[in-house]
Structure formats: C-alpha cells, structure tokens
N, C-alpha and C positions, 0 to 999 in steps of 0.2 A: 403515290401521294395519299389516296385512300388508307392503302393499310400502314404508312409512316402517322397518320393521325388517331387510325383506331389503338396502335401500338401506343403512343405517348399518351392517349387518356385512359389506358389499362392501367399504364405507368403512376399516372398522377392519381386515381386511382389506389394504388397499392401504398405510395406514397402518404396516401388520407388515411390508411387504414392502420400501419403503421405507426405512422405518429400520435396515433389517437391512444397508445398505450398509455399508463401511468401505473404509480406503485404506490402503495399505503403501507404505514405499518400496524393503525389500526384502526377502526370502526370510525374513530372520530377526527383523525387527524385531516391537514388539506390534504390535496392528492400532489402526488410529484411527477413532475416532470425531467426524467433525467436529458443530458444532453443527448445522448446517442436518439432518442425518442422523438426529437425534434428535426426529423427527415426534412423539412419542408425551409429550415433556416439555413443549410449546410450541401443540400446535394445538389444546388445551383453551381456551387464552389468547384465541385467535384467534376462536373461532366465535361469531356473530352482531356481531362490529365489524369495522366499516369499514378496509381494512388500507392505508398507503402504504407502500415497500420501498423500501431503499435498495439496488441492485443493479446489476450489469454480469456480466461473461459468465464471470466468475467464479463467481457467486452458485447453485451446483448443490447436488442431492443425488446423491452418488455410489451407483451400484449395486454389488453382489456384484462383484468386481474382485481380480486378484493382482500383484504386482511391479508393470509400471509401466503396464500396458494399463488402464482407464479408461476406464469407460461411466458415464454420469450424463444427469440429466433435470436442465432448470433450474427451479429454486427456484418461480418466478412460476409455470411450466406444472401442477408438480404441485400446490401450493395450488388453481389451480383448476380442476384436476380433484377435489380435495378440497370443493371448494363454500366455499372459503375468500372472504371480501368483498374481493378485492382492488382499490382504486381507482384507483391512480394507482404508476407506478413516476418515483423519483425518480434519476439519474443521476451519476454523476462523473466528472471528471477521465479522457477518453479515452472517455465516452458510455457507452450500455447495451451495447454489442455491442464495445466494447472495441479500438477502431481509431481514434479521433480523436488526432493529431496531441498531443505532450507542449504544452500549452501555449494548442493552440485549443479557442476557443470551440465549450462542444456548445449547440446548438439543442436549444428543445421539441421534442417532437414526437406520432407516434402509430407505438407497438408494429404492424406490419403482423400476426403472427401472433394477438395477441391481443384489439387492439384499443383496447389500453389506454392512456390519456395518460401519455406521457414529458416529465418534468419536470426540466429540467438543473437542475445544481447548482455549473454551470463555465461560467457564460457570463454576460451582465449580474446575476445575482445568484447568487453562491457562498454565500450564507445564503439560505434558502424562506422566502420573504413568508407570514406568519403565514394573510395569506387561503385561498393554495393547502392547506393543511392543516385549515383549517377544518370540512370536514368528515371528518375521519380520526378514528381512536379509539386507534389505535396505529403509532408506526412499527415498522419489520423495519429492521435495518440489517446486509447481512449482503455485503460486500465480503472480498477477499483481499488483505490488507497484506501489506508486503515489510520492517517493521520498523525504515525509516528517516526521519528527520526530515520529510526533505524529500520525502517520499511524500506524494502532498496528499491521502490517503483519511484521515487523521484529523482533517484540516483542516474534512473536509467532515463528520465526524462529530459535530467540535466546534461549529459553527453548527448543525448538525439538533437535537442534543441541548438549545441554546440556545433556539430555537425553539420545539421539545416543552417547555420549562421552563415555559415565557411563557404556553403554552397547556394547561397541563397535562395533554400527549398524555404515554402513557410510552412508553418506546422500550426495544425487545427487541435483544441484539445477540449474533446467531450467530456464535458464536465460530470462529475457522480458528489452525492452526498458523503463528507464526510460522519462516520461512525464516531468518532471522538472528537468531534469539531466543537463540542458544547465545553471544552474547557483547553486551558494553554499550562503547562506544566514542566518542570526539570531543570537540569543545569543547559546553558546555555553553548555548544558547541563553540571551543575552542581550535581555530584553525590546524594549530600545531598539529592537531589529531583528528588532522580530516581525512575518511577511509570513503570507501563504495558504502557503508553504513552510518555515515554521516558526511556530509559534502559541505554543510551550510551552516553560517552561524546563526544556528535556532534551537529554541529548546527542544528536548526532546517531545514533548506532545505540544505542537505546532497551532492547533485549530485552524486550519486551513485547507478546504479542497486544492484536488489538484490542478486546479482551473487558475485559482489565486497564485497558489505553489511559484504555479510558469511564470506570471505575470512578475512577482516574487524576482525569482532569479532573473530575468530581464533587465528589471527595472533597479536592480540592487548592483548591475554589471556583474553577476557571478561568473557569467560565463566569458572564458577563455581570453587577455584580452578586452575585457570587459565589451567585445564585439555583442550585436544587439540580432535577436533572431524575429523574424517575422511572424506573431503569433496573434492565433483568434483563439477565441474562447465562445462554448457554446455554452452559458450558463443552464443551471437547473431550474426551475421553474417550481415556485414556493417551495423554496429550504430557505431555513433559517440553520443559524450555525447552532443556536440552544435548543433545536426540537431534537430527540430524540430519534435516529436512523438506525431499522435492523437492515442489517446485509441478507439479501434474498440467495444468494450465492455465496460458498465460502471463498475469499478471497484466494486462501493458499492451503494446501494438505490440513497443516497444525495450527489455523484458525477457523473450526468447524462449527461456530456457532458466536451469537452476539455477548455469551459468557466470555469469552475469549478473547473477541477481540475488544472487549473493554479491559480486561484484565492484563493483555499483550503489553502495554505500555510500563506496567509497574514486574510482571513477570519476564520481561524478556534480559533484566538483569540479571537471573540467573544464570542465562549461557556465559557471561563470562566468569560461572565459580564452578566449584564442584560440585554444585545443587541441581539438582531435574528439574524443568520444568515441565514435566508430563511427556513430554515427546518420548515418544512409545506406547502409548497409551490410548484411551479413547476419549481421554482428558484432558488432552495437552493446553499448555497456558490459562488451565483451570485449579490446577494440582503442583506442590514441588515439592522437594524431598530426596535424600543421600542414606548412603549406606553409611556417612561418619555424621549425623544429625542425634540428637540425644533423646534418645527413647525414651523419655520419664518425661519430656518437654514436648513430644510431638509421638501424637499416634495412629496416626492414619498410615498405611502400608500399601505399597503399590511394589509390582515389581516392572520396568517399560519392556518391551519387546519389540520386535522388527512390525514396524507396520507400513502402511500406505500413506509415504511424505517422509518416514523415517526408516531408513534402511538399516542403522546403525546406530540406535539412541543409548546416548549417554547413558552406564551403569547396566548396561544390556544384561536382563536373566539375572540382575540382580537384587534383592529386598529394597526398596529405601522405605525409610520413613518420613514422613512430612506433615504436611497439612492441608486438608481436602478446600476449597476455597471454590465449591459449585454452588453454592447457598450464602455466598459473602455479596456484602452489600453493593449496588452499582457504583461504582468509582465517577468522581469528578475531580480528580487528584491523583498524582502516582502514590501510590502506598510503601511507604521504606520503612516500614514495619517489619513487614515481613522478609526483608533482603538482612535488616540488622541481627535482627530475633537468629536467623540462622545462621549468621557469620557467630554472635555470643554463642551460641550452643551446637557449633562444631567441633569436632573431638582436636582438632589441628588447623589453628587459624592462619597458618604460617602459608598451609596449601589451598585456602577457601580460594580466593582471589586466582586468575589466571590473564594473561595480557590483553586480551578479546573482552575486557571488561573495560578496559579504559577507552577502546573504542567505541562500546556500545554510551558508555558514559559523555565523551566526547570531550572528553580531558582527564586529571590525572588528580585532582581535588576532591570527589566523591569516595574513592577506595582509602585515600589518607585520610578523611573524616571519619568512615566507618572505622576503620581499624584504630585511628584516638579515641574512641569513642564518645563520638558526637550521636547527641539525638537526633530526630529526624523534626523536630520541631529548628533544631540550632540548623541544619542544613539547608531546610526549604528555605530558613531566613539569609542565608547564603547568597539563594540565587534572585532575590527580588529585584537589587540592583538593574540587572543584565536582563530580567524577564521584561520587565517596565518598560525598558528602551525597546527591545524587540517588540511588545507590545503596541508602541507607536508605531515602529516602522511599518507594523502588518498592517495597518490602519490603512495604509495606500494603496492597500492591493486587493481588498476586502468586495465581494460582488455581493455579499449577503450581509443582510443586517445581525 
C-alpha cells in the first residue's frame, strides 16, 4: 500500500512536470499549449485501456522551452513511463519516424526503442482493418497537420475515425496549431474527384486544426454511412487561428522549414505538371523550375538529386530552370502566379498539365481556366461562391476564435 502511494505521487509528479511545457514562437507572443501538453486533462481517460496512437515524429510533449530552442519527449515514450497501455502505434503518410518518401509505401513494422507493433496507414491499406483494432479501447490520434487539402493526415484521420465508428472505439485527438490557419483559400473540392489527397468538400487551404477537422467530418456525416464516431478533442491552449505558428518540427522530409510550409499550399500544384517543385534539393516547396521553362523568362538554375524524403525527384541529374522564391513574401493566399507564368512559358503546353493535377486541384475547372487563359484574378473570383458557404459551414466547428 505504501509503495502503490509513493508510486502514484512520483506519477502525478511527472505528470506536473510535463504538462507544465509550452511553446513560443517569439519573445512576445502568449505561450501555447498544445494538446499532447495537457497530461492532466486526458490521461484519466487513458488508465486501464488498451491505447492505439496515431503518430509520427511529430507526435511530442514539449518541455520548458523559449523562442525557438525546443526540447521535447515523444508522446509514446512518456505514456509509457506513465504505465499508460499502449498497444500498437499506427503510422502515416512518411511512417513513424517521419522520412518515407512523399508517396511510398510505409511497411508494418516493430518500434526498435520500444518494441511496439508499427502498423502503417499508407501502404496496402490506408483504412485499419477493423481486426488490427480489435483489441484497442481507445484511439490517440495526435499528428501535426500543415492545414492543406492535400496533406493526407486527414485523409488518414478520416478512415481511423471510420473504423473507430464501426467498432465503437472513441478516438481522442490532440490538438496542434495549425501553420496556415490564419487564411481559408482555393477551389472547393468536388466530390467526383475525391482521392486519399482530397476526401472532403473544402477548399484546398481549409483554416482549420485538426481538432476542428474531426469534429468537421462528424458533424458533416462524412463518414461512411454518415455513421457518427465517438470523439474528444483536447484543444490548444491560446491559439488563435490569425496568430502566426512556426512548426518546431518538420512535419514531413520536403517541408523543412516555415518557408515551406507557407509556400506548400500554392507550390504543391506543381506535382501535378512537369514543373519541380524542389524535391531534390535542400529547397524543396521553396524553389520550382523544368528543363522545358524559358530561359530568357526565368533564371534561377538548380539541378534536384536523390535526397532524404526524395529517393527519385522529378527531372533527377537534370538542369531546370525556374524561380528561386526563399525571399518571397509570406503568403495569405495561394499564389497562381506563379503555376500560370510557367504553364505561358513552357516550351510544350500540350504536356505541362498531367492527371495528378486534377486531383491535387479537386476538380477539373482550374487546368481548363489555366490553359483558356484565365487570369488569376478571374479564377479566385470563381471560387468565391463555394468558399462563402464553406466558410459558414466551418463556423460550427470552430474551437478558436
């Protein structure tokens, strides 16, 4: 009885000490609280069931920290030093340790530090086979999204939540700041063209944690059936959606800095053309640029190469040219500047465009604008309609002002 008492006030203890982390981004902003941080609201939840986690190397509790230095423990190590049941960790898009290739497949596996079964969520099946959950009591879904469409962590959210519905597991989701929550932008997903890179009809920059996200698809009946999944949310503590949030961690290989992942939202329409968007480089979603781009119109020169996240980058060991965009302005908008500027001054418009564009797009209206040549003032004016009503609807789901 003695040492079950001294045991549980080391506990609570550890607990205090934990959650007392927070994160800045600078000297004068409030301090934040992310959800994973908030041990003391969630790990009552937790004790005696069986836990699965949705995670990657994101997935931390920050410690005592100033400006942008950054110590933290991951999420999985301290649960179980906590004596938390953790069973299985579940995987996405770039694996648990956050280095797979945009696009390959992650393998099962086994955690070497912990020993725990790694169970992809990005390889023969991007929805978890109802078995492997079988014996779980609750999911953790506690990833760091970057706030756009075609970011597949809600992709991946959306089938676990589907899954936990079916089974009536409930699923906890620790909430993180969204990066580009400070603005709502793009065409508006149309179903017809709904992929693993777009599931939902929302613009492509959403302004929305992934906290709202869930409540989102819930509350919208997205999933399956319009069946309804058991969910909490552990909100963040002083975020606002217009304060400005750097990622202390890079999300995935080829968003390696907050240049990046502001820029990801207007650059990631180049993967569906013949254009780079840096992958290969040490600049990716900073930089883009082709081998048929008009040299007398763009002079910036890069050539990509096999790196770590990119195994196999577009135009490999080849020149392109483009436009350096490390020193372009912070975006509160997608920029189709620069998607148009290089479809006009491609040597062969015929092959700019490839089908993996009309998905990242999330319909087939933006590639026929471009190639009539529609400005980008006439297209944003396009999607106002469809932004507006989305815009309402997000309103009910909203945990930050």
């Amino acid at each position: 009885m003695k040492f079950k008492f001294i045991k549980n006030t080391v506990l609570l203890f550890v607990v205090v000490i934990l959650s007392c982390g927070n994160r800045t981004t600078t000297k004068n902003e409030t301090l934040l609280h992310e959800g994973a941080n908030q041990l003391e609201l969630y790990l009552p939840i937790l004790k005696g069931k069986n836990i699965g986690i949705v995670a990657n190397q994101t997935t931390v509790i920050f410690k005592n920290k100033t400006d942008s230095i950054s110590e933290y423990t991951h999420l999985v190590d301290s649960l179980l030093k906590l004596d938390v049941s953790i069973k299985k960790v579940f995987a996405p898009e770039h694996g648990y340790r956050g280095i797979a290739d945009a696009g390959e497949y992650v393998k099962d596996g086994v955690d070497i530090k912990t020993g725990l079964p790694i169970v992809s969520l990005y390889g023969a099946n991007r929805k978890p086979d109802p078995s492997v959950l079988s014996d779980l009591d609750l999911i953790i879904f506690d990833v760091q999204d970057v706030g756009a469409r075609f970011y597949t962590f809600v992709s991946t959210l959306h089938y676990m939540m589907e899954t936990c519905a079916a089974l009536n597991i409930p699923v906890l989701v620790l909430d993180r700041p969204n990066p580009n929550g400070h603005y709502i932008d793009g065409p508006v997903l149309d179903l017809n063209y709904k992929s693993f890179v777009g599931m939902h009809p929302v613009p492509v920059v959403h302004g929305m944690t992934v906290g709202e996200y869930a409540k989102m698809i819930n509350g919208e009946g997205w999933l399956k059936n319009s069946i309804q999944c058991e969910l909490k949310v552990i909100p963040v503590v002083n975020y606002q959606h217009k304060k400005n949030y750097t990622l202390p961690i890079k999300p995935s290989p080829n968003l390696p800095n907050a240049k990046a992942v502001n820029l990801y939202s207007s650059l990631c329409f180049f993967e569906g053309t013949n254009v780079s968007s840096g992958r290969g480089t040490s600049t990716q979603f900073q930089v883009f640029g082709s081998p048929f781009l008009n040299s007398e119109k763009y002079n910036y020169e890069f050539t990509p190469k096999p790196n770590l996240g990119t195994k196999n980058p577009m135009h490999n060991g080849v020149k392109c040219v483009g436009k350096d965009l490390t020193n372009s302005e912070f975006l509160s908008s997608i920029n189709l500047e620069w998607l148009i500027d290089a479809y006009n001054n491609t040597a062969d418009t015929s092959t700019f465009f490839n089908p993996f564009f009309t998905k990242l797009a999330g319909q087939s209206k933006l590639q026929q604008q471009i190639e009539n040549g529609w400005n980008s003032n006439d297209i944003r004016e396009s999607w106002q309609i469809e932004l507006e009503a989305f815009k309402k609807i997000r309103a009910n789901y909203l945990l930050y002002p």
